[in-house]
BADREN-540564 format. One record per atom (N, C-alpha, C): residue in three letters; z, x, y negated; atom name. Coordinates in nm, 3 decimals. Atoms other than C-alpha are relative to their C-alpha. Layout:
BEGIN
ALA; Z; X; Y; CA
...
***
This chain:
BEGIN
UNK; 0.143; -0.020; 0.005; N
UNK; -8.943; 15.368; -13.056; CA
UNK; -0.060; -0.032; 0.137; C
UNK; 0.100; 0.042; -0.126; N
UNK; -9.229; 15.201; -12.795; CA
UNK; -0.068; 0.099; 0.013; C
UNK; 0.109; -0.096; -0.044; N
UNK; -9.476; 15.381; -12.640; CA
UNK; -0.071; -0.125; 0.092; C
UNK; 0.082; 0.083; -0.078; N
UNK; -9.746; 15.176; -12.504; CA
UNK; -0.178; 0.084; 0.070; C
UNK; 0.119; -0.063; -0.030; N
UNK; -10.057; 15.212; -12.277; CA
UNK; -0.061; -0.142; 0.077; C
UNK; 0.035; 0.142; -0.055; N
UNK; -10.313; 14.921; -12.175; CA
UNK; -0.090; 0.080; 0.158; C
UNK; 0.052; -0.090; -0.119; N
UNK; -10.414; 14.985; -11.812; CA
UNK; -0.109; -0.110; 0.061; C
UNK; 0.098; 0.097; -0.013; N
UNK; -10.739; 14.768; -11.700; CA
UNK; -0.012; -0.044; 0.131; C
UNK; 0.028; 0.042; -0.159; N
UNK; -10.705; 14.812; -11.302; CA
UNK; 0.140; 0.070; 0.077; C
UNK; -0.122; -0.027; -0.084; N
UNK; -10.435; 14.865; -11.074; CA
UNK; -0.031; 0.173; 0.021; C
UNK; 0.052; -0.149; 0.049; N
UNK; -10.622; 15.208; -11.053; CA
UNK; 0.067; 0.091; -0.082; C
UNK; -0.017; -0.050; 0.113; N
UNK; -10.565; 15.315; -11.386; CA
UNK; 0.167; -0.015; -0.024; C
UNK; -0.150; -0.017; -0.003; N
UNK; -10.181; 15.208; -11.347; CA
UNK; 0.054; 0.105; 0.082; C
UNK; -0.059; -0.095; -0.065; N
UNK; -10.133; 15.417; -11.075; CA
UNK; -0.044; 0.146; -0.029; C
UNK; 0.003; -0.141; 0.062; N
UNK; -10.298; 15.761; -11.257; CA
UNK; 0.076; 0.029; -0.149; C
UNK; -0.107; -0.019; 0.114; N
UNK; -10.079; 15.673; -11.554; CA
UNK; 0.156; 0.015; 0.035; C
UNK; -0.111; -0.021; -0.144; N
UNK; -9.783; 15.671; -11.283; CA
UNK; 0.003; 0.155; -0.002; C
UNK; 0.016; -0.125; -0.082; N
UNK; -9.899; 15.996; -11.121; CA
UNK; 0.001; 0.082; -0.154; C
UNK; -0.062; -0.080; 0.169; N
UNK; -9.919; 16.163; -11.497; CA
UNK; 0.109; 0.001; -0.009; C
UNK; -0.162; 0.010; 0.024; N
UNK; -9.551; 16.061; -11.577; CA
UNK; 0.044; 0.045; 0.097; C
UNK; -0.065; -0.096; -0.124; N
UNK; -9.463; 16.187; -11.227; CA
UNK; 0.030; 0.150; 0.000; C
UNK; 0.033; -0.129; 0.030; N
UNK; -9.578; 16.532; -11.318; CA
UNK; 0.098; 0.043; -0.113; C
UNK; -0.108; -0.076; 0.103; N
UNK; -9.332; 16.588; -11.594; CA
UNK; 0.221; -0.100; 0.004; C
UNK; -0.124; 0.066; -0.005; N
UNK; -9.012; 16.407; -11.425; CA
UNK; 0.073; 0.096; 0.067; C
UNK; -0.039; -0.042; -0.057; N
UNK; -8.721; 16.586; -11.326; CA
UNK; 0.089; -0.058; 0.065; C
UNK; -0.114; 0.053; -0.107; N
UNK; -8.443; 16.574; -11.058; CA
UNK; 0.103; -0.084; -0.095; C
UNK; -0.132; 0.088; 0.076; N
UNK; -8.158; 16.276; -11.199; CA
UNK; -0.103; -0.085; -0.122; C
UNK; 0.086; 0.107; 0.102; N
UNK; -8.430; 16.104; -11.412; CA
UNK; -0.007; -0.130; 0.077; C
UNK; -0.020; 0.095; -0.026; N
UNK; -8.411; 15.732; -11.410; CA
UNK; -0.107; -0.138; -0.069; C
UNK; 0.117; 0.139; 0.012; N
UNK; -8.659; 15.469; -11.435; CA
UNK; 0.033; -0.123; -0.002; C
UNK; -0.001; 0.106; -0.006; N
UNK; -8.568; 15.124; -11.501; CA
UNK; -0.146; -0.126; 0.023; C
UNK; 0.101; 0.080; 0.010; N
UNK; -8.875; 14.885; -11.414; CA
UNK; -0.001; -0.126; 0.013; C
UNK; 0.010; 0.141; 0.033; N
UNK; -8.944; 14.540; -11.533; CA
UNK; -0.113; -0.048; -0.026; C
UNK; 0.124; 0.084; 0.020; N
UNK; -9.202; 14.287; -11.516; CA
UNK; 0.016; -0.119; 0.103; C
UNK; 0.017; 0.142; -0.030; N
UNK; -9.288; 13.932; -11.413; CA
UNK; -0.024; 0.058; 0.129; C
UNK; 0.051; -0.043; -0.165; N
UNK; -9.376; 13.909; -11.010; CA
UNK; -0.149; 0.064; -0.037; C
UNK; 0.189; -0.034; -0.025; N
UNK; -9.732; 14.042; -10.973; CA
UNK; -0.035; 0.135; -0.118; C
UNK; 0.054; -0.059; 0.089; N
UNK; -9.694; 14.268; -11.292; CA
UNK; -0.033; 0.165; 0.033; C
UNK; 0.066; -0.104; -0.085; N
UNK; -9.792; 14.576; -11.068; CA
UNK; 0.135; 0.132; -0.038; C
UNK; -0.127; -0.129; -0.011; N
UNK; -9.413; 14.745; -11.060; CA
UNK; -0.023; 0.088; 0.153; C
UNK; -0.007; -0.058; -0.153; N
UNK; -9.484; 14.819; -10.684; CA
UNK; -0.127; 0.053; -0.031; C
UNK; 0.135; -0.119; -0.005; N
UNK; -9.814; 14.988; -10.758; CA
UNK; 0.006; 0.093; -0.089; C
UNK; 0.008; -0.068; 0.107; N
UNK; -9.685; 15.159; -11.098; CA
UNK; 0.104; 0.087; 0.110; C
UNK; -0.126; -0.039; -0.067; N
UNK; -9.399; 15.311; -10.832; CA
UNK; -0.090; 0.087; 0.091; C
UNK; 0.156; -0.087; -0.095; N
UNK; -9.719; 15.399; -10.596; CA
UNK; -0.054; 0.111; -0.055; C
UNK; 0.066; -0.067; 0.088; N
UNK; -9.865; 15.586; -10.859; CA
UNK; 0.113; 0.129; -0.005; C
UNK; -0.126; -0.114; 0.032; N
UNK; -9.508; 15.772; -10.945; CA
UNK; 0.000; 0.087; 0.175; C
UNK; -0.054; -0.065; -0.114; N
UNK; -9.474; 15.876; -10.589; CA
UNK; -0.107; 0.070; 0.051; C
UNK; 0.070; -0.084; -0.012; N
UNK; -9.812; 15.994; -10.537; CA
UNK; -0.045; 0.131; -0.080; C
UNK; -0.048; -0.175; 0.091; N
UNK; -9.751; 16.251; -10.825; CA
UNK; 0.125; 0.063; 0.015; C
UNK; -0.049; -0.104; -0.044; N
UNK; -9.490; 16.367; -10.676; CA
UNK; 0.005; 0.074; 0.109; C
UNK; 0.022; -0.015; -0.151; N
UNK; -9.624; 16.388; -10.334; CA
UNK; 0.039; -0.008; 0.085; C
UNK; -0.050; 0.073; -0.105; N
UNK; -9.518; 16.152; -10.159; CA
UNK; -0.131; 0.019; 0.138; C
UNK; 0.128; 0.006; -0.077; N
UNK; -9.764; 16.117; -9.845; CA
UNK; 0.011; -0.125; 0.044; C
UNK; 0.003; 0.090; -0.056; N
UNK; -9.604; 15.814; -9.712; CA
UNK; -0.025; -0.180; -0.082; C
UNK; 0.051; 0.148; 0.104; N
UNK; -9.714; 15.450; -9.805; CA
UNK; 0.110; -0.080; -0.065; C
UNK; -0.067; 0.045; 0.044; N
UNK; -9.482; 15.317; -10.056; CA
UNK; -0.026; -0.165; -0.062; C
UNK; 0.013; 0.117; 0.005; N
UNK; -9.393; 14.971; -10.033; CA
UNK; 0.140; -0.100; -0.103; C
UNK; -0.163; 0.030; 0.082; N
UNK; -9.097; 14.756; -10.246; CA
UNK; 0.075; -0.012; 0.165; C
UNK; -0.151; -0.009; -0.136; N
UNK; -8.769; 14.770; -10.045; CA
UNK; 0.082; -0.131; -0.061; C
UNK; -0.074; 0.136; 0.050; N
UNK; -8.643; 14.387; -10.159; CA
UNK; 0.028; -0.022; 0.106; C
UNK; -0.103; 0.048; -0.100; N
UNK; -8.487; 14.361; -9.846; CA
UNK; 0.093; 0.041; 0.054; C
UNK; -0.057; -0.133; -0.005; N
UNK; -8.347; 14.678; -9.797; CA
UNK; 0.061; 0.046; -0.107; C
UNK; -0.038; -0.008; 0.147; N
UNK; -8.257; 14.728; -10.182; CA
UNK; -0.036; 0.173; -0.016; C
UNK; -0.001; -0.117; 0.061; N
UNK; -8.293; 15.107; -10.152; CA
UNK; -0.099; 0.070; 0.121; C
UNK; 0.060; -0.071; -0.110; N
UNK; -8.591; 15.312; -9.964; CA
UNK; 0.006; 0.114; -0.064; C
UNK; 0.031; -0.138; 0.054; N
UNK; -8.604; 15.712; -9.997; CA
UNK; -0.155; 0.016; 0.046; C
UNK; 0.129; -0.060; -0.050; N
UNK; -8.922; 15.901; -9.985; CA
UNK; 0.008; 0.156; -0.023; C
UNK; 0.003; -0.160; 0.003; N
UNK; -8.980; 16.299; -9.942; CA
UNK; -0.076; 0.074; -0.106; C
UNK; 0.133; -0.026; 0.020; N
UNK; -9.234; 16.447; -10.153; CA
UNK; 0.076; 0.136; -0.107; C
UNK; -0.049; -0.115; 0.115; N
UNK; -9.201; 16.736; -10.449; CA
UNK; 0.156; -0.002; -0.052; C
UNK; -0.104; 0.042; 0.059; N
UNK; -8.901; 16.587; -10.576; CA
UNK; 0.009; -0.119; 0.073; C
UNK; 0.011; 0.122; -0.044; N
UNK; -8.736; 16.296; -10.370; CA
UNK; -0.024; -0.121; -0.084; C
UNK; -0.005; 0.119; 0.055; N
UNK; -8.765; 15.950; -10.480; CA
UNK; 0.098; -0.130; 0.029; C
UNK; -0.108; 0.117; 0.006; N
UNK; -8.537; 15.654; -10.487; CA
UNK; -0.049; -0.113; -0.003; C
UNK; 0.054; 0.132; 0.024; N
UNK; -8.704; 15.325; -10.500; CA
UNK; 0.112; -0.099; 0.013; C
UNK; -0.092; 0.132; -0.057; N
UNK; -8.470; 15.072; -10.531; CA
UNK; -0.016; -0.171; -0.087; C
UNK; 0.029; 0.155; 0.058; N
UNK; -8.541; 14.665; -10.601; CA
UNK; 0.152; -0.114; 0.038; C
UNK; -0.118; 0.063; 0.003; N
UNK; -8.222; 14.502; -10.716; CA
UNK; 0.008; -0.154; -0.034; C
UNK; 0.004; 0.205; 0.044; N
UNK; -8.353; 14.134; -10.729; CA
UNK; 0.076; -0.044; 0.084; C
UNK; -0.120; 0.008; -0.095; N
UNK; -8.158; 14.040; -10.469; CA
UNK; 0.163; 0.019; -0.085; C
UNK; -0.103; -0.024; 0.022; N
UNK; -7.841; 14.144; -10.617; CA
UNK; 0.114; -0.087; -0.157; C
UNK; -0.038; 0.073; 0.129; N
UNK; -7.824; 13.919; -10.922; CA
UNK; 0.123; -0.010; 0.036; C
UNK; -0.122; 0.040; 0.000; N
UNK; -7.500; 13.817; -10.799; CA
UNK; 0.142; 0.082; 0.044; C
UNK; -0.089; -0.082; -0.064; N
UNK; -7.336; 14.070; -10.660; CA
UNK; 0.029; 0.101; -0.146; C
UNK; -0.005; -0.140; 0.101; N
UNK; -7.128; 14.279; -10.892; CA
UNK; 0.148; 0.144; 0.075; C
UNK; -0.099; -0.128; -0.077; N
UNK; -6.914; 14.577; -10.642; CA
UNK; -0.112; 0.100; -0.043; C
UNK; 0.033; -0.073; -0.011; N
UNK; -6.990; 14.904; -10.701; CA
UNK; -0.113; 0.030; 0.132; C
UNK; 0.076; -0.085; -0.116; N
UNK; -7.286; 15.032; -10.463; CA
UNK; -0.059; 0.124; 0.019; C
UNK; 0.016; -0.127; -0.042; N
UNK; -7.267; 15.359; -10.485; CA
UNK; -0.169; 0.039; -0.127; C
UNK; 0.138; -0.025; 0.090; N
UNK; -7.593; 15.375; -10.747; CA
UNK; 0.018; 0.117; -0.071; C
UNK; 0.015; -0.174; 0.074; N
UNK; -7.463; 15.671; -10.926; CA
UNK; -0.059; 0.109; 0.036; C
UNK; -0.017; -0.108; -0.082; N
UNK; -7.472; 15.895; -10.638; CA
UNK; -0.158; 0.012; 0.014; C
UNK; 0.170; -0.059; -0.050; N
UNK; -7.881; 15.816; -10.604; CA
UNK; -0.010; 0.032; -0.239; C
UNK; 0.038; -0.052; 0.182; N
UNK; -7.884; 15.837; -11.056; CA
UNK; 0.015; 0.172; -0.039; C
UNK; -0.052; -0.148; 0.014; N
UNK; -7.704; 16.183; -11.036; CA
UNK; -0.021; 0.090; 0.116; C
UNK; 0.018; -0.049; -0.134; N
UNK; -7.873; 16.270; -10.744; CA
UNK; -0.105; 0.140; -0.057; C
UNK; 0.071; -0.110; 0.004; N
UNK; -8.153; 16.552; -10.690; CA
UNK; -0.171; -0.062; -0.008; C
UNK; 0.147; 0.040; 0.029; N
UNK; -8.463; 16.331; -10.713; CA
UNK; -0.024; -0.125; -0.102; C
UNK; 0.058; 0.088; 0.139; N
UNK; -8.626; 16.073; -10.942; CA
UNK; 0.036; -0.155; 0.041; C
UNK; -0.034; 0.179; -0.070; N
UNK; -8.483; 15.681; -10.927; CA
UNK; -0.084; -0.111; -0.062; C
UNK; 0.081; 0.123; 0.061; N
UNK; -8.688; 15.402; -10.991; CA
UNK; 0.056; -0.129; 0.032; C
UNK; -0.064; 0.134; -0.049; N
UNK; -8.477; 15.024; -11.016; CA
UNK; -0.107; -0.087; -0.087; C
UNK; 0.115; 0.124; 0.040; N
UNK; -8.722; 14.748; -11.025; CA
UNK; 0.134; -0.150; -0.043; C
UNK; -0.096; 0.133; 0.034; N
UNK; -8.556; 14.427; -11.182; CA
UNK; 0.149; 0.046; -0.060; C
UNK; -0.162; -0.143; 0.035; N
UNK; -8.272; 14.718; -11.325; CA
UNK; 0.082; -0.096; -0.084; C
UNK; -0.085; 0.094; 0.127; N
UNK; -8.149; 14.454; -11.630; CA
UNK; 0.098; -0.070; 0.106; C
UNK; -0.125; 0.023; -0.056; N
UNK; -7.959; 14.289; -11.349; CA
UNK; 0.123; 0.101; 0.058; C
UNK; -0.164; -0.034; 0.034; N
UNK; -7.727; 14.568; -11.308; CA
UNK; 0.020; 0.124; -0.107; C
UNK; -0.034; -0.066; 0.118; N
UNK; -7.748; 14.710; -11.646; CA
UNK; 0.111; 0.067; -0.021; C
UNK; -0.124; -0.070; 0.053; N
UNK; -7.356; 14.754; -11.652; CA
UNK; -0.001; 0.140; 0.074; C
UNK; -0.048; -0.130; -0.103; N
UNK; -7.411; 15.042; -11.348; CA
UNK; -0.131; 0.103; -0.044; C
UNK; 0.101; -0.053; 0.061; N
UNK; -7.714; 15.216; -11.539; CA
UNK; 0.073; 0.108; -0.060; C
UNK; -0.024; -0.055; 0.087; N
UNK; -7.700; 15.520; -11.688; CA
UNK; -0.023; -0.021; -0.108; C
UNK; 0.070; 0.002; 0.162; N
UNK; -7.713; 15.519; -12.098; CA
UNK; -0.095; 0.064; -0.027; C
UNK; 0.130; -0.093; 0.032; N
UNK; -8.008; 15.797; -12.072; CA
UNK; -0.065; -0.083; 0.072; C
UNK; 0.081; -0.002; -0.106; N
UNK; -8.289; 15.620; -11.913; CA
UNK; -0.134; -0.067; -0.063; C
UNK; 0.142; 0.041; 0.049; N
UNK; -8.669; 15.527; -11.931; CA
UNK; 0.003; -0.152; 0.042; C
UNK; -0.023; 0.146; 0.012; N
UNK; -8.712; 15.162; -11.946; CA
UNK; -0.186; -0.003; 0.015; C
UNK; 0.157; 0.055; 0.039; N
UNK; -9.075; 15.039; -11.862; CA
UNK; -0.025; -0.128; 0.049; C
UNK; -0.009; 0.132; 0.023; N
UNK; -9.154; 14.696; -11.916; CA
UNK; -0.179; -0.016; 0.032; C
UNK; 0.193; 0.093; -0.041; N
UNK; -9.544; 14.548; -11.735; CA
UNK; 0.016; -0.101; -0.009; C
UNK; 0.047; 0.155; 0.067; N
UNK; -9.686; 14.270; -11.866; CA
UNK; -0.177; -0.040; -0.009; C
UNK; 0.131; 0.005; -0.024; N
UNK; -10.034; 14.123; -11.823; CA
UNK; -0.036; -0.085; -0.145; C
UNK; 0.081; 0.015; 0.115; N
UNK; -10.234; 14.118; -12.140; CA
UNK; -0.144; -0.020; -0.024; C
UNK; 0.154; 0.012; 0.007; N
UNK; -10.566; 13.951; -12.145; CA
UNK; -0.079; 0.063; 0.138; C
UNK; 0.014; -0.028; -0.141; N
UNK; -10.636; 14.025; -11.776; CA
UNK; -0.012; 0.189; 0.019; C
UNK; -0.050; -0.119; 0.026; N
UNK; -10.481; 14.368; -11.854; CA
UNK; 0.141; 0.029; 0.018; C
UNK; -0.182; -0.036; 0.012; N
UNK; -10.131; 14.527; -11.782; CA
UNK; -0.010; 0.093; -0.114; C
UNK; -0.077; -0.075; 0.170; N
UNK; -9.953; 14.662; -12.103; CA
UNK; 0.131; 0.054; 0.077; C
UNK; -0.060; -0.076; -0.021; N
UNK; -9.748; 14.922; -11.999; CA
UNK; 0.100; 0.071; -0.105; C
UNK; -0.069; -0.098; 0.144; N
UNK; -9.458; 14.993; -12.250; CA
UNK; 0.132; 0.078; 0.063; C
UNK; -0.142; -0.098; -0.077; N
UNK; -9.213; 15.270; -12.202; CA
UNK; 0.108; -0.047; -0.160; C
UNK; -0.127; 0.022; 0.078; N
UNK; -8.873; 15.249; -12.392; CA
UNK; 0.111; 0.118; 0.026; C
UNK; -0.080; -0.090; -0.042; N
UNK; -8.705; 15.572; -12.385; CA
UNK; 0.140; -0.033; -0.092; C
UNK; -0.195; 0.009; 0.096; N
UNK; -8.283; 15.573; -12.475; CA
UNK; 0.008; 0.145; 0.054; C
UNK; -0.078; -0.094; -0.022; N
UNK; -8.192; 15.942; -12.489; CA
UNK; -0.101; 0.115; -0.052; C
UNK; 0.046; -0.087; 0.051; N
UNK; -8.350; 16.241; -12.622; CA
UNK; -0.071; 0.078; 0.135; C
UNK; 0.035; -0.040; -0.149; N
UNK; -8.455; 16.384; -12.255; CA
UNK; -0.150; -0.072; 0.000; C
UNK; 0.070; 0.089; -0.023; N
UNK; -8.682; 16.037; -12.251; CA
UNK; -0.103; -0.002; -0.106; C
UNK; 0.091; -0.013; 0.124; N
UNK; -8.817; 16.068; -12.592; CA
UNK; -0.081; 0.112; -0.029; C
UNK; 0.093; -0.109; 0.021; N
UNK; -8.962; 16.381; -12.571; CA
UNK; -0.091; -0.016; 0.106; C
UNK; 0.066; 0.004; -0.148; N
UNK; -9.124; 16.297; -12.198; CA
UNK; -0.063; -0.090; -0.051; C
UNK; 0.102; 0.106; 0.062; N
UNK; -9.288; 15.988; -12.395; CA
UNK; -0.068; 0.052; -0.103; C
UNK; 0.082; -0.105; 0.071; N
UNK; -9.394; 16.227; -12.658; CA
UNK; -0.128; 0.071; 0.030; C
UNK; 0.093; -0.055; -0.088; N
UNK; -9.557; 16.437; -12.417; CA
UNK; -0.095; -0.043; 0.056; C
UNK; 0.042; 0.053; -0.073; N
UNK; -9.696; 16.211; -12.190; CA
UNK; -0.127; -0.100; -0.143; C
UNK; 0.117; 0.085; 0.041; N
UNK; -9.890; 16.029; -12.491; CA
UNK; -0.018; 0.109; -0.076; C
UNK; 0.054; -0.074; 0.072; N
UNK; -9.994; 16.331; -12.667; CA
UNK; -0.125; 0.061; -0.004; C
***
């Protein structure tokens, strides 16, 4: 089951962010996908300012993994870069960690993913982002429940 939401301004992505922030807990996992530009680094902005973050969150594609402090830590990590690389890097330890992970471009290392996780897929629709969530796990499906209720 989808869950969709059309968001009209980079704005409106990042208070649909900060909503879903508000009901995430510690070891929750975010997969994020979208074309360049499809506003994963501002839907990530949004997540981190509901959990209160203070500091300016930027992608880490060079770095592959930035932390941030806030209510619950955060994980940002952008695994474009890594298409090719397949060693263990330790990714569990931030999945089963104590704060919330967000992998931008995640389908490239699908095999090191947990099987529970939220999947959200941006896409620009008629000079609109379409925001679809994709929950796998019963944890995810009720938090997409919620969150569009």
């Amino acid at each position: 089951m989808n869950f969709q939401y059309i968001s009209k301004s980079a704005e409106e992505t990042k208070v649909f962010a900060q909503s879903l922030a508000k009901l995430l807990k510690p070891g929750d996992v975010i997969a994020l996908e979208g074309d360049l530009g499809a506003g994963k680094t501002t839907f990530t902005k949004g997540l981190a300012e509901g959990l209160g973050i203070k500091r300016n969150v930027n992608s880490p594609t060079f770095t592959i993994i930035k932390e941030y402090q806030g209510n619950l830590p955060l994980y940002h990590m952008d695994v474009y870069r890594l298409e090719d690389i397949y060693e263990d890097l330790g990714f569990d330890e931030y999945f089963e960690g104590a704060g919330v992970t967000v992998v931008e471009w995640a389908h490239l290392i699908k095999d090191q993913l947990p099987t529970q996780i939220l999947t959200i897929y941006l896409t620009h629709d008629d000079g609109n982002r379409k925001i679809t969530l994709t929950p796998s796990g019963n944890r995810y499906e009720e938090l997409c429940k919620e969150i569009f209720s």
